[in-house]
Structure formats: structure tokens, C-alpha cells
C-alpha positions in Angstrom: 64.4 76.5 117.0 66.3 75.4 113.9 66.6 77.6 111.3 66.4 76.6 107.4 67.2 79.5 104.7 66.3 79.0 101.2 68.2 81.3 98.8 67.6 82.3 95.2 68.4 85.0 92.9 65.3 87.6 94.0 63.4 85.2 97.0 60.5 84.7 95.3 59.7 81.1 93.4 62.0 79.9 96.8 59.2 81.6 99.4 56.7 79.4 98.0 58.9 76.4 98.7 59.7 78.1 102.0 56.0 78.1 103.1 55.5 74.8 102.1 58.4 73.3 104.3 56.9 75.6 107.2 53.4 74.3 106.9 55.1 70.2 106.8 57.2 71.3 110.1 54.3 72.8 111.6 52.4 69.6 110.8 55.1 67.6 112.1 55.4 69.8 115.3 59.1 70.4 114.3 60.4 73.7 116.3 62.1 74.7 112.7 62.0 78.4 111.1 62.2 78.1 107.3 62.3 81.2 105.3 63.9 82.6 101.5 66.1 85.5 100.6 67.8 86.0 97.7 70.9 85.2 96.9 72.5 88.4 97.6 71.7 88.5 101.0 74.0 85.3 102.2 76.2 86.8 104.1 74.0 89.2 105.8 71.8 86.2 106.6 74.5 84.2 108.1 76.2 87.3 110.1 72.9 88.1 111.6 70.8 84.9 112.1 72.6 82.1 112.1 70.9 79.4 110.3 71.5 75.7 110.6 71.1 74.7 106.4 71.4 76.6 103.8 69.5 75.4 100.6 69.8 77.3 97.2 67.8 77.2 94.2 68.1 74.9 91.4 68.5 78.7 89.6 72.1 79.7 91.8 73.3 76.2 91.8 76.2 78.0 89.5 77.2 80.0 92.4 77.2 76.4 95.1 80.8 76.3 94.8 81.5 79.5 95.6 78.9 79.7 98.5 80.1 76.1 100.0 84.1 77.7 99.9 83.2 81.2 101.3 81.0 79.9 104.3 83.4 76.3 104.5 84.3 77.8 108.2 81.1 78.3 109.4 79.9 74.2 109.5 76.7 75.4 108.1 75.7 72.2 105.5 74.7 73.9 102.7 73.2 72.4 99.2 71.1 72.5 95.9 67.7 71.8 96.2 67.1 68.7 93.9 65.1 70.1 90.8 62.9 67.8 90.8 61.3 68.4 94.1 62.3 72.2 93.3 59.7 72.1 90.3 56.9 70.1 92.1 57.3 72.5 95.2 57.6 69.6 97.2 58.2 71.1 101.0 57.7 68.1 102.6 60.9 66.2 100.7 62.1 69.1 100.9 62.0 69.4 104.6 63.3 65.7 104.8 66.8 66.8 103.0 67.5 69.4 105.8 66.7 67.8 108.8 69.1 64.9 107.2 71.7 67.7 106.4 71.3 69.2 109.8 71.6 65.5 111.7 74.7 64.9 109.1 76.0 67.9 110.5 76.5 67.5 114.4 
């Protein structure tokens, strides 16, 4: 099972994206867990269930850099969602990016 976290300030415009993406992977029969948290809870996250992407909100794309340096060692891809796709709560495309970040990734 792959794991996908979305991450925004409080978890809640991201869960809707986050259900989305789960209902595509379902679809698709992809084994992949997708689920938000907010922004805060990164490191927690990581420590404790070891996702394979991180995406964060269009809203904490200010804090990317210091999220990609912090985690650097851990090989996890992590990335913006695009606005665009953010804003039309497109889980499918969505969905698409991380399983290209997670192949990237190997």
C-alpha cells in the first residue's frame, strides 16, 4: 500500500482533494492510501507513517522550501499541488502527479 499525504494549513479544503484522489485509486484498483493533515503535523506524519509523496497546498507552498530541506534525507518526493487542479479539486490529475512522483522516485 502506498501512501499519499496532502498537507495544508488546518486539513480541511486538502481532505476534499484527498477523497477525491481515494475514490480515482479506488476506481483504478490502485493499492494507494491518500489522506490530509495540516501543515503542522509533517513531522509527526513522517515519524509515524511513512508516506511515499508528500503534496502541499497551493496555500503552504511558502513553506515548500523549508519542508523539501528539512525532510531532503528522507527521499520522500515532496511538491505543490498545481493550483489549477487544486481549485477544480481535480483528484484524478491529481493522483496522476503522485504516482509520477513516486515512479520518479525509485
Amino acid at each position: 500500500m502506498k501512501r499519499v499525504y496532502l498537507f495544508c494549513s488546518a486539513g480541511m479544503s486538502t481532505s476534499m482533494l484527498a477523497s477525491k484522489m481515494q475514490k480515482a485509486a479506488n476506481e483504478h484498483g490502485l493499492p494507494i492510501e491518500v489522506e490530509a493533515f495540516p501543515d503542522g503535523k509533517i513531522g509527526q506524519i513522517i515519524d509515524e507513517r511513512h508516506p511515499d509523496v508528500i503534496l502541499l497546498g497551493p496555500q503552504v507552498k511558502f513553506r515548500f522550501n523549508e519542508i523539501a530541506e528539512k525532510y531532503a534525507d528522507t527521499g520522500i518526493p515532496i511538491q505543490v499541488i498545481d493550483q489549477g487542479d487544486y481549485g477544480m479539486m481535480n483528484g484524478e490529475k491529481v493522483l496522476k502527479t503522485a504516482i509520477k512522483l513516486m515512479k520518479a522516485a525509485k
